[in-house]
N, C-alpha and C positions, 0 to 999 in steps of 0.2 A: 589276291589283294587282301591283304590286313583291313580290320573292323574299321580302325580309324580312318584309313584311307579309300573303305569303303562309304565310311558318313562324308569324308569332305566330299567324293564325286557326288554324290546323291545330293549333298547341297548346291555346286558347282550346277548340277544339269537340272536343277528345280531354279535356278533362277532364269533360263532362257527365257522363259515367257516374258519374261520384266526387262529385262533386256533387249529380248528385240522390239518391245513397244516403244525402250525409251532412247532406242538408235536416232530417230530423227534428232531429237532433243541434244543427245548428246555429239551429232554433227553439228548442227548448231551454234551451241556454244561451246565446240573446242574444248572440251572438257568434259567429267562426268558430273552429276548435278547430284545434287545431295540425296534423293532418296534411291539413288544407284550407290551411292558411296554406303549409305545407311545398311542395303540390303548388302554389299561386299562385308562390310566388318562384321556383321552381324551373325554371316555367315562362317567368319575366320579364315579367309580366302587371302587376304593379306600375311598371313603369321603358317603360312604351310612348309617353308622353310628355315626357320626361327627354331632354335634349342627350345628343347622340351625346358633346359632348367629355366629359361626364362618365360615361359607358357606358350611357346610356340609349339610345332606339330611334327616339326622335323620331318617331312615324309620322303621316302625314298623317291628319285627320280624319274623312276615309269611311273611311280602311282601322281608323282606330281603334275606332271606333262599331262597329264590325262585328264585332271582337273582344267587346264591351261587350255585342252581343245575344247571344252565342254564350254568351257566361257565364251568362249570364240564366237560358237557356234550360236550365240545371243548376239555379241559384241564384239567386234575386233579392237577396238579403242581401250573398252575393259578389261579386254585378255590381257592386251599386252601391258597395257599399265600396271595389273596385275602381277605379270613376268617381270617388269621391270623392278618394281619393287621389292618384289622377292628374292630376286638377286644378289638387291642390295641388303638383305637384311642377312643375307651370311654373312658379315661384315662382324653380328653379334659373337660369331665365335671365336672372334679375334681382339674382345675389348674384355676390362675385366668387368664381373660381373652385374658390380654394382653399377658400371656405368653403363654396360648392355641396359638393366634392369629401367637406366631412370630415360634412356632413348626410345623404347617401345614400352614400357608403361602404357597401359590403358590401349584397348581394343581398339583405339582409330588409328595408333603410331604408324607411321610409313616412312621411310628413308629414300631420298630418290636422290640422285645428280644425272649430273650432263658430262658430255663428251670433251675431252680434255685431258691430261694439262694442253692448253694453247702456249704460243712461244710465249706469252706472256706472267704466265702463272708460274709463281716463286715462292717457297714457304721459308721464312727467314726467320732462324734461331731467334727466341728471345727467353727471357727470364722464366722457366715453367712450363714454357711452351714452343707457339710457332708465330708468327705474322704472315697470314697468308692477304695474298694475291693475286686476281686471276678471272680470268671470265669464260664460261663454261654454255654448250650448246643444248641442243637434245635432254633436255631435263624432262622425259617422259615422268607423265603424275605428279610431279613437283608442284601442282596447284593443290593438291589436298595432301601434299604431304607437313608431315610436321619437321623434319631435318634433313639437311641437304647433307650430302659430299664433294667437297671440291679433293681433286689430285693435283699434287703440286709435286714438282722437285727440288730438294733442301737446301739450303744454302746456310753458312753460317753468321753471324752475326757481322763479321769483315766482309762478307761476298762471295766467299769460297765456297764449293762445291761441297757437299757433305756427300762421301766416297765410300762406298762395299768394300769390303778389301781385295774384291776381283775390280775394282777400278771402276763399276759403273755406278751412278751417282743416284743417293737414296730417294725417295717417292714415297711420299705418304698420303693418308687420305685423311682430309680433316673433316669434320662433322661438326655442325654445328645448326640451331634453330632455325629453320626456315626464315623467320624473318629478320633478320640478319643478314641477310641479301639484297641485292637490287635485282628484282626482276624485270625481264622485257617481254611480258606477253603478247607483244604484236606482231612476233617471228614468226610465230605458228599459222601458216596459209599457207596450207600443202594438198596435194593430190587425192589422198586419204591418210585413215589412222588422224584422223581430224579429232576426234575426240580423248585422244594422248595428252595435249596441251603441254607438248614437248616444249617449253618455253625455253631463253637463254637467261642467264642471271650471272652476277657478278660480285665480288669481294674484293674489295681496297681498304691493306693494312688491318686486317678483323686477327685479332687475337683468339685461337685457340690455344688450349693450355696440352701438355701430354695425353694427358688421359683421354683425350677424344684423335688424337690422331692415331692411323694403323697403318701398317702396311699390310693389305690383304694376300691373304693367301700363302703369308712366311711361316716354313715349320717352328720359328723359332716362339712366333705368339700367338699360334695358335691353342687355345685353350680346350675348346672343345673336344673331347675322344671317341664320338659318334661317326660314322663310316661316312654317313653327307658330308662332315667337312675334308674328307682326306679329293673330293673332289673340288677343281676348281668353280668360280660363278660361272666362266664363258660355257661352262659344258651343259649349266642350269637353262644362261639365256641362252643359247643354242637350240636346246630340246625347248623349250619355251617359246620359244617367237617360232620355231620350224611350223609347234602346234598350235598356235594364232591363225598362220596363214591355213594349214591341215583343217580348224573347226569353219572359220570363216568360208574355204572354198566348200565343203560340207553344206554348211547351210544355204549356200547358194545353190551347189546341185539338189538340195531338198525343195526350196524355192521353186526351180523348175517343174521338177516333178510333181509338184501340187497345180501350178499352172499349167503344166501339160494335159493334164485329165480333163482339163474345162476346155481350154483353148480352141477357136479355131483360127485358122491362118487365113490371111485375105485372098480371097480367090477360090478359096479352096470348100471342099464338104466335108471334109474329117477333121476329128479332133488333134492335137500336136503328137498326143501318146499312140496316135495310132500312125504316124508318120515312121519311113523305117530307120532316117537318119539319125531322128530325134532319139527312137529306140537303142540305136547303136552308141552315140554320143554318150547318153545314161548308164549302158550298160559298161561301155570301156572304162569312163574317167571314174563311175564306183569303184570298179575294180582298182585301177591307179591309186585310187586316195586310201582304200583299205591297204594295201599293199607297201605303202610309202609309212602311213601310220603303223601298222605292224613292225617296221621296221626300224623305228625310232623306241617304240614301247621293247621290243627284243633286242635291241641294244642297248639301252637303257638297263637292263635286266642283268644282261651278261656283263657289263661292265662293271655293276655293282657287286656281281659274286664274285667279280675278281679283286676289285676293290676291298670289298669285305675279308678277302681270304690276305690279300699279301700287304694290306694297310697303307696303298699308296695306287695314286693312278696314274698308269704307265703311258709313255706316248704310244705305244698300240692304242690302249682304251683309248684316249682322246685323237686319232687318226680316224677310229670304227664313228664315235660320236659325230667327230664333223663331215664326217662318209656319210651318212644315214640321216641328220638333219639338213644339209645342204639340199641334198638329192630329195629331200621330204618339200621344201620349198618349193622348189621349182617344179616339185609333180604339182604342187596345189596351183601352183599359180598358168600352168597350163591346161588344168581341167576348171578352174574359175574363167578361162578364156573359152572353153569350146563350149564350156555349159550354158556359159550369158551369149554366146553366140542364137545360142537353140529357142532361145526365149522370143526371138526378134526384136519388132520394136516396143514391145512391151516393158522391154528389160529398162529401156534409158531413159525412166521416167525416174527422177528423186526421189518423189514420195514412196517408191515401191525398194522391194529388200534383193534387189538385183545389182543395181550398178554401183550402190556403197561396197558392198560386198566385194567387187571388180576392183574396186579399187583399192581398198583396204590391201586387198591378198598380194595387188599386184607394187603395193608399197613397203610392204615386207619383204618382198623380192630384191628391194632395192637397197634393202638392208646390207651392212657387213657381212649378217647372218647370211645372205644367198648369193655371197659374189660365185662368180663361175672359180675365179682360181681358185678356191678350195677344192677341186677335181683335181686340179695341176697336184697340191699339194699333198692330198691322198696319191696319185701315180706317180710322186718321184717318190714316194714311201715307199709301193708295194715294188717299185723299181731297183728298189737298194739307194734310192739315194737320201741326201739329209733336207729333210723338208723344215722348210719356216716354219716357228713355234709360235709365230707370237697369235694367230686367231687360232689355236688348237683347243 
């Protein structure tokens, strides 16, 4: 691992202790509270995927996933708002520069949107620019972000379809000031990942000009010449939210393991660590979770030497990614089940670092990121057959 990407992990895992104090707080209020936000930028935990030319850190994708578990393993809320926004800030390699420069300016910048375009979202040609449209879900971070993105599909000033010359109809992504939005923070009342504050929010008629809309991830505006942008965001958030759920189940089994050395079980005259189930339990799902994590950080690895050598990433690389993050998920999210199992009824008490954790890893499961048909999708590939691109 390179110096730099050795200082951002060493910051990443110096914030745990902060982190996991300020878990209560930040389930609470649905959100991360300011001196978590303070210690994140502070740290440059936000800007690890951001072009070096615009002062970001560019880091390569094993060394950034690894930052992403290390947050976890304080925060799952902060991981992944983390991930989320990172994501969105590849976005800078596809604006020109002055306008990347004036969107993340200053160390607090963060770009987040939601899930979208809905049937309802239209960006309609005007004068310079666009008139967008549209109301958008899942806005993870968008409470301490400073600019959102809406995805819209184009239309022209008459109604008509703005058309690819393969026929399928253009989509851009317009960016513009957070507040400039209507938000609806009263969405967010979920199972976990409570402190995402994935709100929904909305645009009617808002004018963005050119220069702030992109279509990500087209060879044609793409600006940047650095190997991280020849990959797409899905392959970022993929490795990123896999290693949310990876740190999060982590610090649950650590959890145990400190309570196992004290514990006694009701009934009983030994401690939990000297139980053989409990032994067993600990020793399997370590193993599981090193093993899953190894194999995300080595793909990760090898996809970028390939990336780096032939200048583009092939649907192998993105088969092996979502092979290796999907199957990373649901190891976590089955050794967070058998670990809080182990704890008994210790574990289902709120104020303790057991059953946020359960729930968190097991919310990320329910993510895109860890549907089961991504297996389908990897065996009709390794099958011969033509597998769906569009979650690759």
């Amino acid at each position: 691992m390179r110096d730099v990407a050795k200082a951002c992990l060493t910051r990443a895992r110096g914030l745990i202790p902060l982190l996991a104090e300020a878990a209560p707080r930040i389930e609470a209020a649905r959100g991360l509270p300011e001196d978590v936000l303070d210690a994140m930028h502070d740290a440059g935990l936000f800007r690890l995927l951001l072009p070096r030319s615009i002062g970001g850190l560019e880091l390569r994708p094993a060394e950034y996933v690894q930052c992403i578990e290390a947050v976890a393993m304080g925060d799952a809320s902060v991981a992944w708002c983390m991930n989320q926004g990172s994501g969105c800030s590849m976005t800078a390699a596809y604006l020109a520069p002055e306008i990347a420069h004036s969107i993340w300016d200053g160390k607090r910048a963060v770009l987040a949107w939601g899930n979208g375009p809905g049937s309802s979202a239209r960006a309609v040609r005007a004068e310079g620019g666009w008139r967008v449209t549209g109301s958008y879900s899942f806005a993870s971070g968008s409470r301490h972000a400073t600019y959102l993105g809406a995805m819209a599909p184009c239309f022209e000033a008459d109604g008509s379809p703005v058309l690819h010359p393969n026929g399928r109809q253009w989509e851009r992504t317009m960016l513009f000031p957070r507040h400039l939005a209507e938000i609806d923070p009263d969405v967010w009342r979920v199972m976990g990942l409570n402190g995402t504050g994935s709100d929904s929010f909305t645009v009617t008629d808002l004018f963005v000009d050119d220069a702030h809309a992109v279509t990500r991830e087209s060879d044609d505006e793409r600006r940047e010449t650095g190997s991280l942008y020849r990959f797409q965001a899905m392959q970022l958030y993929a490795g990123g939210f896999c290693c949310v759920a990876l740190g999060a189940a982590r610090g649950l089994l650590n959890a145990v393991v400190e309570l196992a050395k004290g514990k006694v079980q009701l009934g009983g005259t030994e401690q939990l660590r000297d139980n053989n189930a409990v032994q067993y339990t600990i020793g399997y799902w370590d193993a599981a979770l090193k093993v899953a994590r190894a194999g995300v950080v080595t793909t990760m690895e090898d996809v970028w030497d390939d990336v780096e050598r032939t200048g583009a990433i092939s649907i192998p690389n993105r088969i092996a990614v979502r092979q290796a993050t999907t199957f990373a998920i649901h190891t976590a999210r089955d050794a967070a089940y058998h670990v809080f199992h182990e704890a008994g009824s210790t574990a289902i008490f709120t104020d303790g670092p057991f059953e946020r954790r359960l729930r968190d890893v097991s919310s990320v499961a329910q993510h895109l990121q860890g549907r089961r048909t991504h297996f389908e999708t990897v065996g009709t590939y390794m099958l011969g057959g033509e597998p769906s691109l569009r979650w690759l």
